[in-house]
SERO-4910 file (N, C-alpha, C, O; in steps of 0.05 Angstrom, whole numbers):
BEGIN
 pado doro    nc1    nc2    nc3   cac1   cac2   cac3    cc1    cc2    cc3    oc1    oc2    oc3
  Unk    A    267    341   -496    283    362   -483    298    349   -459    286    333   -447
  Unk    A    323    355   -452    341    344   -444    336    363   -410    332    387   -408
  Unk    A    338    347   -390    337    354   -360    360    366   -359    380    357   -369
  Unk    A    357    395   -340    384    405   -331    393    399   -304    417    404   -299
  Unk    A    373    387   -282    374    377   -253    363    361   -256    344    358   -272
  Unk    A    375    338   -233    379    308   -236    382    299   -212    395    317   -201
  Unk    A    378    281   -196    387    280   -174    394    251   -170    380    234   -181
  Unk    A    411    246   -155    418    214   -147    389    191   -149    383    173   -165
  Unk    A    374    204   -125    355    192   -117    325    185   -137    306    168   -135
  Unk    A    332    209   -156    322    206   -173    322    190   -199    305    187   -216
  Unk    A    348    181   -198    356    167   -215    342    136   -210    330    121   -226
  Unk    A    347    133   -179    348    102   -165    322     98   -166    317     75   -172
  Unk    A    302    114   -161    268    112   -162    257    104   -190    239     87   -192
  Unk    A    268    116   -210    270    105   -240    280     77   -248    267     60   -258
  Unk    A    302     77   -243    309     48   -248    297     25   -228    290      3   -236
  Unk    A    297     32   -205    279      9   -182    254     11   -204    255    -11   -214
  Unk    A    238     23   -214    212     23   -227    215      4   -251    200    -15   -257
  Unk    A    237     10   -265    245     -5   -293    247    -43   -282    240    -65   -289
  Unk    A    260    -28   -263    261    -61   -250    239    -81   -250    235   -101   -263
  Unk    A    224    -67   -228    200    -75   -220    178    -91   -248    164   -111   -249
  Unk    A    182    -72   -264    171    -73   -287    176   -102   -306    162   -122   -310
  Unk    A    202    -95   -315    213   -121   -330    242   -133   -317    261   -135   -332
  Unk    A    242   -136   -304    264   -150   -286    294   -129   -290    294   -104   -291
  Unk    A    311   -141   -290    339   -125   -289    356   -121   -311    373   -104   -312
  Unk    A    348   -146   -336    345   -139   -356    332   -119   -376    340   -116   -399
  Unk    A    313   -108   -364    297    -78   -369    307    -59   -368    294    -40   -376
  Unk    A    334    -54   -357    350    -37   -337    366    -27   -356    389    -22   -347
  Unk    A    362    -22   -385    392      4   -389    400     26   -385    384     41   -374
  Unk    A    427     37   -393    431     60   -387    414     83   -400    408    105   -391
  Unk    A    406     69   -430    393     88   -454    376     94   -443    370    117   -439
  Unk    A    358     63   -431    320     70   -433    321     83   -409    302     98   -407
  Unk    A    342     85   -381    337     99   -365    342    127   -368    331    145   -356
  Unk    A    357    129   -383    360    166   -398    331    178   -407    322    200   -400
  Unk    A    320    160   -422    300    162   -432    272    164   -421    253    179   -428
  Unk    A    275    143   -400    259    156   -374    258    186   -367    241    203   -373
  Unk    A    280    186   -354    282    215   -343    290    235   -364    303    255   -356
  Unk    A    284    232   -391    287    255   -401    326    272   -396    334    295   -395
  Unk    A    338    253   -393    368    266   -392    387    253   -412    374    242   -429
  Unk    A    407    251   -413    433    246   -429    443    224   -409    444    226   -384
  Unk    A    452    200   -428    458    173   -409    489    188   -396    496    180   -374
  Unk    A    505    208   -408    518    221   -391    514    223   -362    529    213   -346
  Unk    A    490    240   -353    482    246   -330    478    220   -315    484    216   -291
  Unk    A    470    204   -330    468    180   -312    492    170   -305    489    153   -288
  Unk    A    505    173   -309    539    156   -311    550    174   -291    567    165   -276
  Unk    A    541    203   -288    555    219   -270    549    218   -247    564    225   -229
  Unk    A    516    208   -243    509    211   -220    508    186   -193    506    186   -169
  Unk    A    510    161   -222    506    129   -203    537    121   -217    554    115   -201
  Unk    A    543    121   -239    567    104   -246    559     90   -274    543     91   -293
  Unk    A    573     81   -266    566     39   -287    532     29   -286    514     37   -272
  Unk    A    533      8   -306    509     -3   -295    511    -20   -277    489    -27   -270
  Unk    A    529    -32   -265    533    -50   -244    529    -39   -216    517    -47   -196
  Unk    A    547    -11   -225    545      3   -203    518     18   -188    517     26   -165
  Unk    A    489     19   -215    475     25   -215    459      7   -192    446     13   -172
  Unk    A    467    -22   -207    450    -51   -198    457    -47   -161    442    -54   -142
  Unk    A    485    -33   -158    485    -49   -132    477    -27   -120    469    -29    -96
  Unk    A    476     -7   -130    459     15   -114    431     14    -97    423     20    -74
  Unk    A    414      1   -128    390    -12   -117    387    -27    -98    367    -25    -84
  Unk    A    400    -41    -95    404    -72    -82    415    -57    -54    411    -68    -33
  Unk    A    427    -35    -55    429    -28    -20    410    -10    -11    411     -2     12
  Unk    A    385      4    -36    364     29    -36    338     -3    -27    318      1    -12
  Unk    A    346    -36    -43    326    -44    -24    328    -54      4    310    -55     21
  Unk    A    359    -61      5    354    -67     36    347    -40     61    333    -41     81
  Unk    A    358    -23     52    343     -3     67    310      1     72    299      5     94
  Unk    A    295      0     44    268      8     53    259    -24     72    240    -25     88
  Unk    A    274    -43     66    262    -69     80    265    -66    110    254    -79    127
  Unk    A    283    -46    113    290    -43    143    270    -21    151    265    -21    175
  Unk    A    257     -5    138    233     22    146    202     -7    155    178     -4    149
  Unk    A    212    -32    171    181    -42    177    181    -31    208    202    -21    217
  Unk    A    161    -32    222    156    -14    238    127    -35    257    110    -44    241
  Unk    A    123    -40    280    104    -53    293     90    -32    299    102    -12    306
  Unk    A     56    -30    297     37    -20    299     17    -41    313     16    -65    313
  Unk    A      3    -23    324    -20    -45    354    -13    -46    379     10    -41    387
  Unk    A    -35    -52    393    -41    -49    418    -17    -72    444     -4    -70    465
  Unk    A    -24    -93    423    -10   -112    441     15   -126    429     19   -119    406
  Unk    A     33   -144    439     48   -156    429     39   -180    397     49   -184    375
  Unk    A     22   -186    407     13   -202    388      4   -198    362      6   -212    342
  Unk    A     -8   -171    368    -28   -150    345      6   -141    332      5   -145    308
  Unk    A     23   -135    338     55   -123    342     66   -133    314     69   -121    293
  Unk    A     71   -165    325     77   -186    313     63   -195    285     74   -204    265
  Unk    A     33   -190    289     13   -195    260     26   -174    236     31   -176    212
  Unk    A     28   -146    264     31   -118    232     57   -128    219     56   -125    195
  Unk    A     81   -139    230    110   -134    222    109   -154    200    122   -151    180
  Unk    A     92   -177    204     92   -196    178     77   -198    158     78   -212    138
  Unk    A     56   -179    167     35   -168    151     46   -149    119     42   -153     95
  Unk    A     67   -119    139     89   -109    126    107   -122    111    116   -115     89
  Unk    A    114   -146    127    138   -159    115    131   -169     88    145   -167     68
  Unk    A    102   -183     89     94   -199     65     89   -177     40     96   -183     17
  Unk    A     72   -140     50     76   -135     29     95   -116     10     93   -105    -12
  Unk    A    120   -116     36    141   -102     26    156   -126     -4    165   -118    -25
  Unk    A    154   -154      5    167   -172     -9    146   -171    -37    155   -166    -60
  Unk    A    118   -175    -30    105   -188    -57    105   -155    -78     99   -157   -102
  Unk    A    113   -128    -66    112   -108    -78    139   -107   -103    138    -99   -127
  Unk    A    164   -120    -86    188   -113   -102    194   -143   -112    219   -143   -110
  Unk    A    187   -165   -120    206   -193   -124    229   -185   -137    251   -191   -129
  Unk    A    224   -170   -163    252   -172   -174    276   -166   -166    296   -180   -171
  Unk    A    275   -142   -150    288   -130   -126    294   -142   -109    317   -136   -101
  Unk    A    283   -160    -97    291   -180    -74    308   -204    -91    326   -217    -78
  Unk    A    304   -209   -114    319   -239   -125    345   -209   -129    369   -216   -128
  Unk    A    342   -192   -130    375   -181   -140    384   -179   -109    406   -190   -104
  Unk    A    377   -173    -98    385   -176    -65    399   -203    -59    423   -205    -56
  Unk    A    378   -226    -57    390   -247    -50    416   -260    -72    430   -279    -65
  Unk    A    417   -246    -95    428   -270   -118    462   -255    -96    480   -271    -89
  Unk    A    465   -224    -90    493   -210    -72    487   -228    -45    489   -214    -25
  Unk    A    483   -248    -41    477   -262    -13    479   -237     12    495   -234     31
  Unk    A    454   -221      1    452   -197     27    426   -202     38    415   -186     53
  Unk    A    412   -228     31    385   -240     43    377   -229     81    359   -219     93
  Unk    A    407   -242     86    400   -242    111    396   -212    132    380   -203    149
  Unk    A    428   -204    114    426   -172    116    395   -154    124    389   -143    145
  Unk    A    374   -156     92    358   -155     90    335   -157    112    321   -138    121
  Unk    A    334   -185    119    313   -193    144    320   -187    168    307   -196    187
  Unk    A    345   -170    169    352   -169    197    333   -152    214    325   -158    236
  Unk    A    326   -127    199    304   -108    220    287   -120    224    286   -129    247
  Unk    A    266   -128    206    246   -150    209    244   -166    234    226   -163    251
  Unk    A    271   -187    236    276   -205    261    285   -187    284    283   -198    306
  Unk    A    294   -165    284    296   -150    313    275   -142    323    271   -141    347
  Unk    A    254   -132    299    225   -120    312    204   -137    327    190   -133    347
  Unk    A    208   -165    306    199   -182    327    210   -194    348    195   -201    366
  Unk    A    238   -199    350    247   -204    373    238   -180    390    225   -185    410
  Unk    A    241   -162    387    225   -144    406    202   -148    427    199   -144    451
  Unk    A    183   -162    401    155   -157    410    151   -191    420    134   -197    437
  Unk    A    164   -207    409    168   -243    424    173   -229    463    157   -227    482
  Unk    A    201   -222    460    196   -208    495    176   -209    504    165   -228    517
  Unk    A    166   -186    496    137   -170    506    117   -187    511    101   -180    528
  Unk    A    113   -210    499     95   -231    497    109   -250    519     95   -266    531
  Unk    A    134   -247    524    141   -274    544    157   -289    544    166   -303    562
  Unk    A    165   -289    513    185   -313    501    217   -309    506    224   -285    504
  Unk    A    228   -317    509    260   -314    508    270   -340    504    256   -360    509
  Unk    A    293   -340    495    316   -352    493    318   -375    463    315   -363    442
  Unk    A    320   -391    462    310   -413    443    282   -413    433    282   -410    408
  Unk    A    261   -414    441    235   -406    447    234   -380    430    222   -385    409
  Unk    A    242   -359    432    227   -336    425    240   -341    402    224   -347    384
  Unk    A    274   -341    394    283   -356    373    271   -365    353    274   -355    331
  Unk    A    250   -392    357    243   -409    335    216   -389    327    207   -391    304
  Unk    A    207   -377    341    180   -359    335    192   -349    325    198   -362    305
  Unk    A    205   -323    325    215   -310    302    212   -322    272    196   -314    255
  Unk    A    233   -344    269    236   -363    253    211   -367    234    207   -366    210
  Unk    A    195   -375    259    164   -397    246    149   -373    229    138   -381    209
  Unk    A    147   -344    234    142   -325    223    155   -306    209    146   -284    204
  Unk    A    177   -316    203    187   -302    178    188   -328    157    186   -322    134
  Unk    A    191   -353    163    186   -368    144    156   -375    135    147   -386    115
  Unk    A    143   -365    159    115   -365    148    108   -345    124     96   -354    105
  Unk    A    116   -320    125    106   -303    111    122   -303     78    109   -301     57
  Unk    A    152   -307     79    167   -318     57    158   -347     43    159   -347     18
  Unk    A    152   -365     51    131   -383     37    106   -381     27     95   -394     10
  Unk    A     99   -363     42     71   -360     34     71   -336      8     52   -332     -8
  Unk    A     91   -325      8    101   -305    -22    105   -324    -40     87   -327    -57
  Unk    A    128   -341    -40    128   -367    -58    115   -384    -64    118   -398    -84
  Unk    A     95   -386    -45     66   -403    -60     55   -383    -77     49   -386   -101
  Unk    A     52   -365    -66     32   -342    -81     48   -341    -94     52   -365    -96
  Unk    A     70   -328   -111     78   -329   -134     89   -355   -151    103   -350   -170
  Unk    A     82   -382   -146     89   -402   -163     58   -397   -170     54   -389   -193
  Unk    A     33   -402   -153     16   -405   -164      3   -390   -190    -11   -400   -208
  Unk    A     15   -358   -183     12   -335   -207     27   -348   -232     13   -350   -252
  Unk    A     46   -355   -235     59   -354   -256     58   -385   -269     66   -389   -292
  Unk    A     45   -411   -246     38   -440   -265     21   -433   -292     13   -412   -300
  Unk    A     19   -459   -302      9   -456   -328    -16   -464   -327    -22   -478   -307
  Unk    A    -39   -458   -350    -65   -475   -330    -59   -497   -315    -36   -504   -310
  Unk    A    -80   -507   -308    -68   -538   -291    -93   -555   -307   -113   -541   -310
  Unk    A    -97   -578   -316   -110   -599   -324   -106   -626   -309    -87   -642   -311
  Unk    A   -127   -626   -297   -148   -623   -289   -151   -600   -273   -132   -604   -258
  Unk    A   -160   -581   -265   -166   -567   -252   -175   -568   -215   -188   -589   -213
  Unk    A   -173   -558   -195   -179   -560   -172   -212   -565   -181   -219   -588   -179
  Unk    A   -226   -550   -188   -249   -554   -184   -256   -570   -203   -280   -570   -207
  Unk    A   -241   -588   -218   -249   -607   -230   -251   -632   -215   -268   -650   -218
  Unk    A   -227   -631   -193   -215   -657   -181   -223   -656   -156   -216   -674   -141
  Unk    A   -237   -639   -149   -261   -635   -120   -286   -642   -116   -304   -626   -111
  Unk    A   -290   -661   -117   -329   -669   -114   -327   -684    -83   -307   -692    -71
  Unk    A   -353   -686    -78   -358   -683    -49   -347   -720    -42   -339   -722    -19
  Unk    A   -347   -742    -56   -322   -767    -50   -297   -757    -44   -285   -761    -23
  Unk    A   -287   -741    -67   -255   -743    -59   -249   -719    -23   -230   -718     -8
  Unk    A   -274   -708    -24   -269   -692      3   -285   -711     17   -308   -702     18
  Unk    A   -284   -734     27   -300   -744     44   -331   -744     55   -343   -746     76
  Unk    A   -334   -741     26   -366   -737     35   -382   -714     40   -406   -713     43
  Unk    A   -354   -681     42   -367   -664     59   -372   -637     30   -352   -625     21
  Unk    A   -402   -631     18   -394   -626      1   -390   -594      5   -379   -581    -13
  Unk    A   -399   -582     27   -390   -553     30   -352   -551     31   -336   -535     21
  Unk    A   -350   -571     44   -308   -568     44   -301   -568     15   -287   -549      7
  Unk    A   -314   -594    -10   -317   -598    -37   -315   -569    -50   -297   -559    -62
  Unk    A   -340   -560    -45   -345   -532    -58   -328   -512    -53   -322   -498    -73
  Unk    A   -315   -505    -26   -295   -494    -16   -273   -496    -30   -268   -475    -42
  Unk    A   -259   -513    -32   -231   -529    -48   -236   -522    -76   -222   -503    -84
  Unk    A   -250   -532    -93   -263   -529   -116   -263   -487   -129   -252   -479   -149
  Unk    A   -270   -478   -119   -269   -449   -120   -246   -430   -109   -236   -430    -87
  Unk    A   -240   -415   -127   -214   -399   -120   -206   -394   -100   -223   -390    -82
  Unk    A   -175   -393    -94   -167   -389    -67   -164   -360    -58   -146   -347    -68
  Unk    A   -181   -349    -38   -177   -326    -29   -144   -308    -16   -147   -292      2
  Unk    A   -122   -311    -26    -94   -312    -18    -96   -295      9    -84   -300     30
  Unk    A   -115   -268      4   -105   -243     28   -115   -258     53   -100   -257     72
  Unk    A   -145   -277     55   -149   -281     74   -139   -316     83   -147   -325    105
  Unk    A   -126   -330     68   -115   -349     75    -93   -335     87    -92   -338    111
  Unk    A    -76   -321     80    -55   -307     93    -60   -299    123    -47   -308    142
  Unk    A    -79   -281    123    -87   -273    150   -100   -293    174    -96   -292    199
  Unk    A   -113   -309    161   -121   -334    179    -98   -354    186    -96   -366    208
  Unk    A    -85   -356    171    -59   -376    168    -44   -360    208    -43   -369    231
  Unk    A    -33   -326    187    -17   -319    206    -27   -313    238    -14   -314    259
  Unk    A    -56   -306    235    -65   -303    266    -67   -332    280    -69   -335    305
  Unk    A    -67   -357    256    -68   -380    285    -38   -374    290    -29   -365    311
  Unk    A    -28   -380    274      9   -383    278     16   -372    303     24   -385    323
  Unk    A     11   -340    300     22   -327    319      4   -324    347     15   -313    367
  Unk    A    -16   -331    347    -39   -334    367    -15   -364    387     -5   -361    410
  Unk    A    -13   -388    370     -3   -406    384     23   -406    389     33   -427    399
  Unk    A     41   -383    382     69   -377    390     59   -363    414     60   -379    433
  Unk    A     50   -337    421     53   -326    442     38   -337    463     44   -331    486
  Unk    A     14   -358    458      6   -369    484     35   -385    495     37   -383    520
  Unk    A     47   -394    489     70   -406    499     85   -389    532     91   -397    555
  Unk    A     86   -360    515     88   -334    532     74   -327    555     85   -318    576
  Unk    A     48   -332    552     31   -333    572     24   -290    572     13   -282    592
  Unk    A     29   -276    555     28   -246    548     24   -243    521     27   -220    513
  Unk    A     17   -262    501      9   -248    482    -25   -235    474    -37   -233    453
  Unk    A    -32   -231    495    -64   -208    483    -57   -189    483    -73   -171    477
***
């Protein structure tokens, strides 16, 4: 049965989903009719083209990338939530983000991100060059650390294996570090330990980040 109301936004929530799903190539006009139960007419009336569709998305994601928001007590706690956000606004949408960057609107994109923490760098103490490369060191912290995590998802087994190629020689003797290395990598909390030294040793610089 064919939809008699339709709405823009409704359209864009559907196809961002198709996206998400099987990349941008997932994305027709048909199967999105088909989604929503309408006539690829309606679709054409309400977004356009499919191009027109694509770049719709692509400005429906830089917007939600700009909804990050600092939560906590202190500057530092500030700084943890925004990259905390940042990491899982990115690892939520990839496909969405490679259609973002492929319109070189990357930077566009990270701009709220880097104001919120320039914000909260202040607050902590930092200015000028200085607060600058912090920024920096934490948005490239959190964007690498997506790209490890997603090369590692998508390698192929690996032969030999980590825990093949870990015994307590090749770790120097120590065989709890061995055993450590050897067994799966925890990503959420390497992430979180990673980012609280990071940003722990940016704002002491400040002499205000607690």
């Amino acid at each position: 049965m064919t939809r008699t109301a339709l709405t823009g936004e409704e359209v864009l929530t559907a196809a961002a989903r198709l996206v998400r799903e099987g990349g941008p190539g997932a994305l027709t006009m048909r199967r999105l009719a088909t989604e929503l139960g309408t006539a690829v007419t309606s679709i054409y009336w309400h977004v356009g083209n499919r191009e027109s569709l694509l770049d719709a998305l692509v400005e429906r994601t830089v917007r939600e990338m700009g909804e990050i928001h600092p939560t906590g007590d202190t500057p530092r706690a500030r700084i943890v939530s925004v990259a905390r956000a940042l990491h899982s606004a990115l690892r939520e949408r990839p496909q969405l983000i490679a259609m973002v960057h492929e319109r070189g609107l990357t930077e566009r994109m990270f701009l709220p991100a880097q104001q919120a923490l320039v914000h909260e760098m202040h607050a902590a103490g930092l200015r000028g060059e200085t607060a600058a490369e912090a920024v920096r060191a934490v948005q490239f912290q959190v964007v690498g650390f997506v790209l490890v995590e997603r090369n590692r998802e998508r390698s192929p087994e690996q032969h030999p294996s980590e825990g093949e190629l870990w015994d307590s020689p090749t770790a120097g003797h120590d065989p709890a570090l061995a055993r450590a290395l050897a067994g799966p990598v925890d990503t959420g909390r390497l992430f979180a330990v990673s980012l609280e030294a990071l940003v722990a040793s940016l704002v002491s610089c400040g002499g205000s980040g607690a």
